[in-house]
Structures are given as C-alpha cells and as structure tokens.
TORPA-4810 file (N, C-alpha, C, O; in nm, 3 decimals):
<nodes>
NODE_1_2.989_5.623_-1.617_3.122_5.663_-1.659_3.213_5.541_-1.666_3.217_5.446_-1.588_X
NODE_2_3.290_5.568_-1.784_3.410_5.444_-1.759_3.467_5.423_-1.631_3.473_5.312_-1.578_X
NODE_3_3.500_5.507_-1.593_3.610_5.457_-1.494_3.553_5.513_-1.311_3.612_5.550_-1.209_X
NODE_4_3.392_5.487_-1.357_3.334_5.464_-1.235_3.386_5.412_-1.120_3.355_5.453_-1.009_X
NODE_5_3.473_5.312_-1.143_3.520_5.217_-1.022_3.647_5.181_-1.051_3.672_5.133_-1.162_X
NODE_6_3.733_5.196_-0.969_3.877_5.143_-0.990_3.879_5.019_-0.968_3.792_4.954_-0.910_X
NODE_7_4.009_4.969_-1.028_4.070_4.818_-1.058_4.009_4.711_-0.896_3.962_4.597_-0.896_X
NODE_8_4.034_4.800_-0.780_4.026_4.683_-0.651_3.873_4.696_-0.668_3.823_4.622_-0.583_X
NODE_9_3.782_4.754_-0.735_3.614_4.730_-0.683_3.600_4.652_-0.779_3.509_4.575_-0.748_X
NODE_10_3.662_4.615_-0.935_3.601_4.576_-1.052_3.598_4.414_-1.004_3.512_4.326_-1.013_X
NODE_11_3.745_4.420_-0.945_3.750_4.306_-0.892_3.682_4.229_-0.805_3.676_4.106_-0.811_X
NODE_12_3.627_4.302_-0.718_3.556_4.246_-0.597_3.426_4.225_-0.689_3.377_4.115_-0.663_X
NODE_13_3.364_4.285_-0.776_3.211_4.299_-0.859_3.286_4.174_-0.920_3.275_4.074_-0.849_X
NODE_14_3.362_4.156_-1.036_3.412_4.008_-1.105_3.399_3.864_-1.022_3.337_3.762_-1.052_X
NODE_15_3.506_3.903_-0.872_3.414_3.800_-0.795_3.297_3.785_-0.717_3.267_3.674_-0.672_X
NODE_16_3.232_3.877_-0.697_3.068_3.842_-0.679_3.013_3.799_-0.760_2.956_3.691_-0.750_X
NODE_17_3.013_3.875_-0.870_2.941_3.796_-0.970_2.915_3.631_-1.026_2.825_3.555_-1.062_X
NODE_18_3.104_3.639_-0.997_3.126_3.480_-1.027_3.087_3.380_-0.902_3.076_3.258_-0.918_X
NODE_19_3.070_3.435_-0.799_3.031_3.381_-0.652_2.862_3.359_-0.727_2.830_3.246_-0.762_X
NODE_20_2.790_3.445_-0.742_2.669_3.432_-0.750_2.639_3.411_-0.868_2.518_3.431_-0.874_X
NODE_21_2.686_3.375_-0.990_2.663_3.287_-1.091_2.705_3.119_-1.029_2.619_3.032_-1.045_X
NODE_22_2.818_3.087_-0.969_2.831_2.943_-0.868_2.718_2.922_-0.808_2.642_2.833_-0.848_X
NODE_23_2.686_3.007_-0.696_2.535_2.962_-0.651_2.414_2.943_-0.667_2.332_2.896_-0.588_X
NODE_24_2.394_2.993_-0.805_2.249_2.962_-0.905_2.294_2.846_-0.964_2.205_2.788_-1.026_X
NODE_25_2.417_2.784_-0.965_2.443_2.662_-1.094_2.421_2.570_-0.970_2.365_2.461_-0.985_X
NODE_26_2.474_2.620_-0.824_2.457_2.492_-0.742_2.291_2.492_-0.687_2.248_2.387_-0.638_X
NODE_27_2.233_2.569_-0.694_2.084_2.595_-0.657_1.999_2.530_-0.712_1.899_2.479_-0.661_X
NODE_28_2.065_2.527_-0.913_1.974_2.505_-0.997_2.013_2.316_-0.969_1.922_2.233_-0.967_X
NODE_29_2.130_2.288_-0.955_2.145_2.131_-0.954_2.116_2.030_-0.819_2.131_1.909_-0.804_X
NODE_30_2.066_2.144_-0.726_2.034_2.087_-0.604_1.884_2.068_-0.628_1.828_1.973_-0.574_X
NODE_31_1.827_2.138_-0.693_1.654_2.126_-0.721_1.674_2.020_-0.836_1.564_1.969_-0.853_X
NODE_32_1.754_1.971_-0.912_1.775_1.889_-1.000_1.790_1.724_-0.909_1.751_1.613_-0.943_X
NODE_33_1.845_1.758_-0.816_1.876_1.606_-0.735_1.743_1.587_-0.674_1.674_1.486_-0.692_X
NODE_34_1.703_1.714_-0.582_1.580_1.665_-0.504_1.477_1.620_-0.597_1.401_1.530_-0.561_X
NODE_35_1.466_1.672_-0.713_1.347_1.636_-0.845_1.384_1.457_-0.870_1.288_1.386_-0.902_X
NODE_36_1.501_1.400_-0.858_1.560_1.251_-0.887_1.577_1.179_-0.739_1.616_1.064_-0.727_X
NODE_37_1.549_1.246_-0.653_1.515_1.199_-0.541_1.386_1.184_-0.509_1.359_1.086_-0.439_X
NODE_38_1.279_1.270_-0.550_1.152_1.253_-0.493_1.097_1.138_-0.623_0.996_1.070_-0.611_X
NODE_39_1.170_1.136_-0.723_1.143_1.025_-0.864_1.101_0.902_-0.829_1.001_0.832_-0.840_X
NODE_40_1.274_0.892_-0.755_1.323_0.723_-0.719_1.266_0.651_-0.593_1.269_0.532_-0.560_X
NODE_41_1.184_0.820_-0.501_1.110_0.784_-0.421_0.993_0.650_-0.450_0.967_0.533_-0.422_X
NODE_42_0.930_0.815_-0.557_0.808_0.771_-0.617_0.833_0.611_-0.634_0.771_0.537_-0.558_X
NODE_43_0.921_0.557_-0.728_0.940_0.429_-0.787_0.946_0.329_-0.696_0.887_0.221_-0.706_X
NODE_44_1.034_0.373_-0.585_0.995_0.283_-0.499_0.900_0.243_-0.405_0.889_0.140_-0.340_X
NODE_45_0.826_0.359_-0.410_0.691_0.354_-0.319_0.587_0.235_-0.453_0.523_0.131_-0.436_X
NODE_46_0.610_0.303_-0.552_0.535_0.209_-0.598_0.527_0.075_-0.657_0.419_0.021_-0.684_X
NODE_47_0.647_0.017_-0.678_0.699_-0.107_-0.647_0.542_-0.247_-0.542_0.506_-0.248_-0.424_X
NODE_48_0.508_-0.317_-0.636_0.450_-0.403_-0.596_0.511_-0.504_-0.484_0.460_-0.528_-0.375_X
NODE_49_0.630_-0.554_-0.535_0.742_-0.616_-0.471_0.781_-0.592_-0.341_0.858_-0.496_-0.342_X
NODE_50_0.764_-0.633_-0.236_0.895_-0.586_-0.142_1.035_-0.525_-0.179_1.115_-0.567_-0.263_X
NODE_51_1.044_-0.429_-0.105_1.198_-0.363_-0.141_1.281_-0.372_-0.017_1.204_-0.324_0.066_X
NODE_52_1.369_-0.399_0.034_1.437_-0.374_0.197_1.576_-0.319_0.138_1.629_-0.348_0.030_X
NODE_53_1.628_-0.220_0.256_1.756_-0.238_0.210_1.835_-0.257_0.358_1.787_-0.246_0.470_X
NODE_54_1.924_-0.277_0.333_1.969_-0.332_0.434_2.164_-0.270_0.456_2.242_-0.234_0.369_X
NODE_55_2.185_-0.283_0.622_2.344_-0.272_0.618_2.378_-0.388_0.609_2.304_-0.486_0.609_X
NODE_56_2.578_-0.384_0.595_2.634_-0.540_0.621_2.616_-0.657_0.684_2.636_-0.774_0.650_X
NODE_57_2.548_-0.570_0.845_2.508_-0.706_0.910_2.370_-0.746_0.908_2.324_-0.830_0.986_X
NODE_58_2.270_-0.657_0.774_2.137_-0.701_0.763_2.080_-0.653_0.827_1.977_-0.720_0.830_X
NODE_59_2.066_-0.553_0.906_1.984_-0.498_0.928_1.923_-0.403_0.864_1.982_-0.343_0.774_X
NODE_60_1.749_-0.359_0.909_1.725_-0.294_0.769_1.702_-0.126_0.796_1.641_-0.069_0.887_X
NODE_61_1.761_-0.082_0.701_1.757_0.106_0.660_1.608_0.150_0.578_1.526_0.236_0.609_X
NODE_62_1.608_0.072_0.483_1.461_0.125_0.397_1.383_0.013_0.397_1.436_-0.096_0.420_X
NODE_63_1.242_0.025_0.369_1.130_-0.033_0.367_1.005_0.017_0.273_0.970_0.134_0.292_X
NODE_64_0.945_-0.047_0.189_0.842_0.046_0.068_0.732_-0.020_0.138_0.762_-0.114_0.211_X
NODE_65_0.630_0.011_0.130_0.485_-0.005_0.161_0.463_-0.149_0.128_0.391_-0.204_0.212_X
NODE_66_0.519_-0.256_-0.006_0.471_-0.354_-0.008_0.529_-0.444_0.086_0.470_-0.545_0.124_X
NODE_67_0.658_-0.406_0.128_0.738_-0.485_0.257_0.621_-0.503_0.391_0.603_-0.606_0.456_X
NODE_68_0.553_-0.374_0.408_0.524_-0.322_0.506_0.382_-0.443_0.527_0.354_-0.490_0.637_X
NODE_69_0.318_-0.473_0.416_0.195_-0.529_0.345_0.284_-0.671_0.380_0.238_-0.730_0.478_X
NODE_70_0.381_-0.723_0.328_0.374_-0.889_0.345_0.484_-0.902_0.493_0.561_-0.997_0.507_X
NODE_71_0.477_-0.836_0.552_0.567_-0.902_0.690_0.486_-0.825_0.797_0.529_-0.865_0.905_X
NODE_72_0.379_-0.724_0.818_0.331_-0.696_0.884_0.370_-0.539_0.983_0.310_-0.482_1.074_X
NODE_73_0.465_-0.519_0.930_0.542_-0.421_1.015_0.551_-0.278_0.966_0.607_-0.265_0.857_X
NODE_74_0.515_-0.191_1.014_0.580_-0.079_0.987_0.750_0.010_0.940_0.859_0.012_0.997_X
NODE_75_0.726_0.041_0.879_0.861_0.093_0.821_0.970_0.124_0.896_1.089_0.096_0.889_X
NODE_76_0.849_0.242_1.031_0.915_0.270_1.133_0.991_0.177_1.202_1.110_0.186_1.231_X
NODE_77_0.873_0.042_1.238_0.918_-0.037_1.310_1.084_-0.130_1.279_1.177_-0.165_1.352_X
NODE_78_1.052_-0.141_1.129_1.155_-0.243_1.117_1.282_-0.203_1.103_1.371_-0.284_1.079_X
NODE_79_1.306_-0.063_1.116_1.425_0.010_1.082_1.543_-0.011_1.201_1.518_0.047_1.306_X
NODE_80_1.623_-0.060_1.198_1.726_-0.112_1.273_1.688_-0.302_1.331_1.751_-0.361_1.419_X
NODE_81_1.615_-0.337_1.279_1.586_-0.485_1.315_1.638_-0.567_1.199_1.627_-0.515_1.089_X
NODE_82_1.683_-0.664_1.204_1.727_-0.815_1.150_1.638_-0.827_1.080_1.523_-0.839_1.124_X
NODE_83_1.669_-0.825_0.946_1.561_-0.863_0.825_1.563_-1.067_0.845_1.504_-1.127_0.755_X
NODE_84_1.606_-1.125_0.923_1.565_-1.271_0.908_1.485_-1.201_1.052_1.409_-1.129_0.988_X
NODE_85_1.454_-1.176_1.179_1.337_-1.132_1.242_1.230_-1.082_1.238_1.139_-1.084_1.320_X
NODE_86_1.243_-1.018_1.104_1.119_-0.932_1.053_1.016_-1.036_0.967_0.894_-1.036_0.948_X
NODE_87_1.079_-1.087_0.941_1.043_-1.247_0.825_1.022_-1.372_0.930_1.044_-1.485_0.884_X
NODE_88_0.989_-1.363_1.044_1.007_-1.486_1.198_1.047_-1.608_1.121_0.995_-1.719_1.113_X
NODE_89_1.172_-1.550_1.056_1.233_-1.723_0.975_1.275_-1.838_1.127_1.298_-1.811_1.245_X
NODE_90_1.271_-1.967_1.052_1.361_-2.045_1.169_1.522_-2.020_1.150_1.584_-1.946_1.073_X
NODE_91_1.564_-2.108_1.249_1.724_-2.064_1.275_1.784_-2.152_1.111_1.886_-2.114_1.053_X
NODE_92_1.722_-2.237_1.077_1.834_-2.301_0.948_1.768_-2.221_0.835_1.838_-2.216_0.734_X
NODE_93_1.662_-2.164_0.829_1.651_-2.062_0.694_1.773_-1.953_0.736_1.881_-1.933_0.679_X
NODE_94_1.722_-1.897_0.847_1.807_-1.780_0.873_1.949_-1.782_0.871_2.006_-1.679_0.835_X
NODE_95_2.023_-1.894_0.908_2.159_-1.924_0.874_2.158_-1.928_0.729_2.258_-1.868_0.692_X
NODE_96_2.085_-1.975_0.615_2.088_-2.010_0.485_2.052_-1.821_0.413_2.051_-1.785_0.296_X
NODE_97_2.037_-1.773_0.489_1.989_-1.606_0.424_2.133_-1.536_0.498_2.212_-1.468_0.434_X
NODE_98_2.142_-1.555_0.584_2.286_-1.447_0.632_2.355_-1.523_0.544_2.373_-1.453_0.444_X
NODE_99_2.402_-1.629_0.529_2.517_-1.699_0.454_2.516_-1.634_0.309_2.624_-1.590_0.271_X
NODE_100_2.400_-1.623_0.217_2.399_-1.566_0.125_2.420_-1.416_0.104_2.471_-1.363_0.005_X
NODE_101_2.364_-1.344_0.233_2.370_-1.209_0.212_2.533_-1.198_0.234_2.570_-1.098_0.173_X
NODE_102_2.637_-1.258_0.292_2.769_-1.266_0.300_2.868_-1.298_0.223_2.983_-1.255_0.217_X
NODE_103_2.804_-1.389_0.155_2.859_-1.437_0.051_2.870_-1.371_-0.076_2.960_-1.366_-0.160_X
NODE_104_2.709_-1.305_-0.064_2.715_-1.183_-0.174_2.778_-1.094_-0.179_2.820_-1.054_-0.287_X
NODE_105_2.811_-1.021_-0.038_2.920_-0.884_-0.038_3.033_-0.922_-0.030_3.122_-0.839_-0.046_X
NODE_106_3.071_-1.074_0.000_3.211_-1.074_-0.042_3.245_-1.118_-0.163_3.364_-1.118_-0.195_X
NODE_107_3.172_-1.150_-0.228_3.182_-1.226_-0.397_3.119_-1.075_-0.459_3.124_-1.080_-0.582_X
NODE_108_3.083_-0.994_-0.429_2.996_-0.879_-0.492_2.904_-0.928_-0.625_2.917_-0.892_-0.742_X
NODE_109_2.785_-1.043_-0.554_2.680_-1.079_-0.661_2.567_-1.081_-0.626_2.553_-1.046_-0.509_X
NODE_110_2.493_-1.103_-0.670_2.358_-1.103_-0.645_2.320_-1.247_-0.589_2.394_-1.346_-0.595_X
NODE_111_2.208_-1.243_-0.538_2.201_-1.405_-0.472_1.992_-1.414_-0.489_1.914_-1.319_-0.479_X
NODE_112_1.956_-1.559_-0.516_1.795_-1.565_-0.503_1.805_-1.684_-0.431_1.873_-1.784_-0.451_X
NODE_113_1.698_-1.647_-0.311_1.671_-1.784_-0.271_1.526_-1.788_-0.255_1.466_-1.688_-0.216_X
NODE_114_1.457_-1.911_-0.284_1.306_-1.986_-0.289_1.330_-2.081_-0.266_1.439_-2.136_-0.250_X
NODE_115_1.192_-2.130_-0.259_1.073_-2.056_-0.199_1.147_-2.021_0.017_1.233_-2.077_0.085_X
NODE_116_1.075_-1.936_0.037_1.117_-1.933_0.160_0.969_-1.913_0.261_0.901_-1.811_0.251_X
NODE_117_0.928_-2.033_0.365_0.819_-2.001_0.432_0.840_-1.902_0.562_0.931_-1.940_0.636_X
NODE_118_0.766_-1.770_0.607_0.762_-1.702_0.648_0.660_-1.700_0.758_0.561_-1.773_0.747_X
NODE_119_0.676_-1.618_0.871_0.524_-1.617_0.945_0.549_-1.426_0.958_0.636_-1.346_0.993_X
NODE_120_0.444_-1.426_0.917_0.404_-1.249_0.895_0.373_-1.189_1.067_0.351_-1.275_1.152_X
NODE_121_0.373_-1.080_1.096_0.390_-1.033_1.216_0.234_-1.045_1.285_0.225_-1.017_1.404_X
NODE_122_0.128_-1.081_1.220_-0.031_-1.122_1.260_-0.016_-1.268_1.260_-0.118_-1.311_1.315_X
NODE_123_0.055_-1.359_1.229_0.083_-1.498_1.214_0.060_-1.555_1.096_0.049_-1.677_1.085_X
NODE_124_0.051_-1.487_1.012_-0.033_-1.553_0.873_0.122_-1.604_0.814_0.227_-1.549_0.849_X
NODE_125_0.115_-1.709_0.727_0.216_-1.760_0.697_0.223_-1.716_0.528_0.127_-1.668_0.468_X
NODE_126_0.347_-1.741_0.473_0.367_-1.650_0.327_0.456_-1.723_0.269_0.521_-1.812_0.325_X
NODE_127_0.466_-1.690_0.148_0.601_-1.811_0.101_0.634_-1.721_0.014_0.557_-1.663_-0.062_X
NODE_128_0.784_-1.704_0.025_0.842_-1.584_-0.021_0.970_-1.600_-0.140_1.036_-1.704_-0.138_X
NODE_129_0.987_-1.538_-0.198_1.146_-1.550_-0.317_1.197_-1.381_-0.249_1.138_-1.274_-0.239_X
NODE_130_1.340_-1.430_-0.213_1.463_-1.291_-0.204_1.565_-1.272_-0.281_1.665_-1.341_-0.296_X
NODE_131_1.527_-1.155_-0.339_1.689_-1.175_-0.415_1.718_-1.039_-0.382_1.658_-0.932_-0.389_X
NODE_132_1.870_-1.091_-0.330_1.932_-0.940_-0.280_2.056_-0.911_-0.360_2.107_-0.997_-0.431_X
NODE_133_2.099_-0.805_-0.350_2.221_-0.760_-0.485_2.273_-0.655_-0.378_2.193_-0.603_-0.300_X
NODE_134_2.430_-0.619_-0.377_2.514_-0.556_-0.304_2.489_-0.431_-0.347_2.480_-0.422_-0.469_X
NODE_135_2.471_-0.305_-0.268_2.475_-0.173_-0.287_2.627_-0.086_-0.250_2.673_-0.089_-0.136_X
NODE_136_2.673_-0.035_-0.328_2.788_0.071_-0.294_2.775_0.198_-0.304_2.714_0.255_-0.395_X
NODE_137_2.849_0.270_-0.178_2.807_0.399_-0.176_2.988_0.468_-0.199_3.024_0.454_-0.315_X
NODE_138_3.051_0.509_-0.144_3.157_0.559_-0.188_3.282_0.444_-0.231_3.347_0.430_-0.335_X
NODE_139_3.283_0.376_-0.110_3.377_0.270_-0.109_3.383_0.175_-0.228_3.293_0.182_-0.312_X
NODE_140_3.491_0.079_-0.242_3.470_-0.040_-0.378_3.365_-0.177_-0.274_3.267_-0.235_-0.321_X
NODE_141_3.410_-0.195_-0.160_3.320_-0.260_-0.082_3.191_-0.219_-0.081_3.146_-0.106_-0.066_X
NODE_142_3.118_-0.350_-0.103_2.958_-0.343_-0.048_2.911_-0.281_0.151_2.946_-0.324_0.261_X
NODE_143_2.824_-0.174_0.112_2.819_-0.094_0.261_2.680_-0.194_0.290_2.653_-0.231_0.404_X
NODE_144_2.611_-0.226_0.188_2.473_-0.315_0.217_2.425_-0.398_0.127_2.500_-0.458_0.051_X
NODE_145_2.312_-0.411_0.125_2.204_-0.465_0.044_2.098_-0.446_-0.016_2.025_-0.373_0.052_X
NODE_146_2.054_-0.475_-0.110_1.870_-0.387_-0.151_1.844_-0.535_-0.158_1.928_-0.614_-0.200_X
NODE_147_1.719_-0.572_-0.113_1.668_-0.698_-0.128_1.501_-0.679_-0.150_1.410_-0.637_-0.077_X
NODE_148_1.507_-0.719_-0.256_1.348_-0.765_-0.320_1.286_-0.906_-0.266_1.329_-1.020_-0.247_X
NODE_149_1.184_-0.851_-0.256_1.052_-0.923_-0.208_0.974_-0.962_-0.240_0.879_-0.884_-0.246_X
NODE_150_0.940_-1.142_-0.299_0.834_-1.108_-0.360_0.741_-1.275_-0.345_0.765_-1.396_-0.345_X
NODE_151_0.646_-1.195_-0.335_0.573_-1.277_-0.269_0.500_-1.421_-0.403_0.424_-1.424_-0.500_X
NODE_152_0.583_-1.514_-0.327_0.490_-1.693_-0.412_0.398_-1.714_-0.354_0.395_-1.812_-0.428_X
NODE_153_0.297_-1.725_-0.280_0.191_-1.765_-0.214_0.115_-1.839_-0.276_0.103_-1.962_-0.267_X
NODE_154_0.028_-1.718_-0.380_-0.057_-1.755_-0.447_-0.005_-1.837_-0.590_-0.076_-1.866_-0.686_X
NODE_155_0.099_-1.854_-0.578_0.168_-1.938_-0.730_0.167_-2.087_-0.680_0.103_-2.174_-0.738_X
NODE_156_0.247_-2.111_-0.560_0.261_-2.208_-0.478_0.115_-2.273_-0.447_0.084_-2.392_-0.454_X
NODE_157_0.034_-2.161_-0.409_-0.121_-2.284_-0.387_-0.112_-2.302_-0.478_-0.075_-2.419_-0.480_X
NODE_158_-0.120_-2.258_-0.612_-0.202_-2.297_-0.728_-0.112_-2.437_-0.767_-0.175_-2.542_-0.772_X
NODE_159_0.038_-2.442_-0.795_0.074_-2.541_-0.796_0.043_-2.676_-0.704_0.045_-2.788_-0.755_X
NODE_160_0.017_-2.657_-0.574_-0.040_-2.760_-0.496_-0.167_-2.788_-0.561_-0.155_-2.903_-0.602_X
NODE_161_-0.257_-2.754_-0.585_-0.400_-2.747_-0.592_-0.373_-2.822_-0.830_-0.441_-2.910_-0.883_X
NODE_162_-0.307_-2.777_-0.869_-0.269_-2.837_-0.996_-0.259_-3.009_-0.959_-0.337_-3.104_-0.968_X
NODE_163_-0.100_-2.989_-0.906_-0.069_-3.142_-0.824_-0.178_-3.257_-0.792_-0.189_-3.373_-0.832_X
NODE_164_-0.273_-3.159_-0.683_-0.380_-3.218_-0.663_-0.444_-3.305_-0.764_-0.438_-3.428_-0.773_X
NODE_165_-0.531_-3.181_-0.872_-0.623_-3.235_-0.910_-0.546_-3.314_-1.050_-0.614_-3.367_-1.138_X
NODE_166_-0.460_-3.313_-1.053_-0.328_-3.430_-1.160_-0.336_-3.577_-1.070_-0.348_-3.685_-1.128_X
NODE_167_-0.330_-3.567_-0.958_-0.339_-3.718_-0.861_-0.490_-3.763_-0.880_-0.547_-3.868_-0.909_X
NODE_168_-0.520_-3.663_-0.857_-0.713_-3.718_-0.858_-0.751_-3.756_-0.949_-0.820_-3.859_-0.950_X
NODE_169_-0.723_-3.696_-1.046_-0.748_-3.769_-1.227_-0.690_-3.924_-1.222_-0.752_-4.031_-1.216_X
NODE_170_-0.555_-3.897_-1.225_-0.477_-4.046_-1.259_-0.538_-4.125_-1.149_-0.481_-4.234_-1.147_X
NODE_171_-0.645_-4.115_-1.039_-0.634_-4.247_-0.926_-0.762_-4.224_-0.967_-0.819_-4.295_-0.885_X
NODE_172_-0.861_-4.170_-1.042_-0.983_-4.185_-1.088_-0.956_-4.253_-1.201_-1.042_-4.341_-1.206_X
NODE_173_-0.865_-4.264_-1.322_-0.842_-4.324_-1.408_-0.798_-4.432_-1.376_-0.798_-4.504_-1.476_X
NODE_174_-0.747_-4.503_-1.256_-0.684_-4.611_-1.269_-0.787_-4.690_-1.229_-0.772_-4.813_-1.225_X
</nodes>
C-alpha cells in the first residue's frame, strides 16, 4: 500500500538505507586499500635491493628480506636498532651517514653515498651504496627515511681484479 508507513518511518528507512549504502562504499574501498597494501607488500618483498626504512633519528621500522640477506639480521631483530649498527659501520662512516640522513630531512633530498665497507652480522665484510630519500606521512616535515641497499661487492672485486690484471700486462710489457 502507498501509505504503508508514515513520514517518521520513511525517514528512518531513507536513512538506513543511506547508512548502509555508506558502508558498502566504505567496505568496498577498504578491500581496495588492503588489495594496494598487500601489492606494495608484494613489491617490496621482492625487491633485490635492500630496502630499510627508517625514523628521524634512524632507526629502523621496515626491513625486506634482501636487507635481511646482506647485514645478517632479522627483520625482527633490527626493528628499533640504529641502521649505522646494523651495518657495524666505524664511528667516521657513521658520522658521514647520520650527517646525510640529516641533512636530507632538513634540505628534503635525497642523498647517495659509496662505496661504503660494512661487516655483516656473521663477520663477512660487504661494500655497500645507500641512497636514502625523505618519507612524509601527514606532516610537510620528513617523519623518516626509506633507504636502499645495494650491494657493490661483486662490482668492486671485479674492478680490483681488472686493475690487477691492467698492472700485470703493462709490467709484463715493460
């Protein structure tokens, strides 16, 4: 019948309805974020590179599996530790990496520094390139850092071992 329901129920049905058309649009865009969340996961899990991210004073929040692979540490582990501790830099690298990571959030730029020698958490030694770039989350200030990882090792021998056999030639030629 038309007039099944008077004016105060149509109303209350108008806003339910509109209540529960809101909560399918926020339902449908919350399965939309977690779908771009489990993405960017993915991407970063698979990232060859070291990934860290880090707060203002460097310490680190995230860690991807290849971090985990060239410094020795667990994800778990390194989460609230000093990314120049996690890397057993000496004290004048490590002054030369905070200085940059500072310099970056107050200049808001990106910064690379190489080669950098490392001792991995088994002792094995590594020679590393960082380049870290400022992250913002609500604020216009940088809250951290994402810093890439990536490992010279095997570029660096090969250049030694080039060097080499360039000396050995020319002192065989002379």
């Amino acid at each position: 019948r038309r007039d099944a329901f008077d004016q105060t129920t149509q109303w209350v049905l108008n806003l339910l309805a509109d209540h529960t058309a809101i909560s399918l649009a926020n339902a449908r865009l919350f399965q939309e974020i977690q779908k771009e969340k489990q993405h960017a996961a993915m991407v970063i899990e698979s990232v060859t590179n070291g990934l860290l991210t880090t707060d203002r004073n460097g310490r680190i929040l995230t860690a991807n599996p290849a971090a985990e692979e060239q410094t020795g540490w667990k994800t778990a582990e390194m989460i609230g530790m000093q990314m120049c501790k996690v890397f057993g830099l000496p004290p004048e690298e490590e002054r030369q990496i905070r200085q940059a990571m500072v310099e970056g959030m107050e200049q808001q730029r990106a910064f690379t520094i190489e080669p950098i020698d490392i001792v991995n958490r088994q002792g094995g030694r590594r020679i590393i390139s960082l380049t870290g770039s400022p992250v913002y989350e609500t604020n216009p200030e940088p809250s951290g850092m994402v810093v890439l990882v990536r490992d010279l090792t095997e570029r660096e021998e090969f250049n030694r071992l080039q060097d080499e056999l360039i000396s050995s030639i020319s002192h065989e030629m002379r």
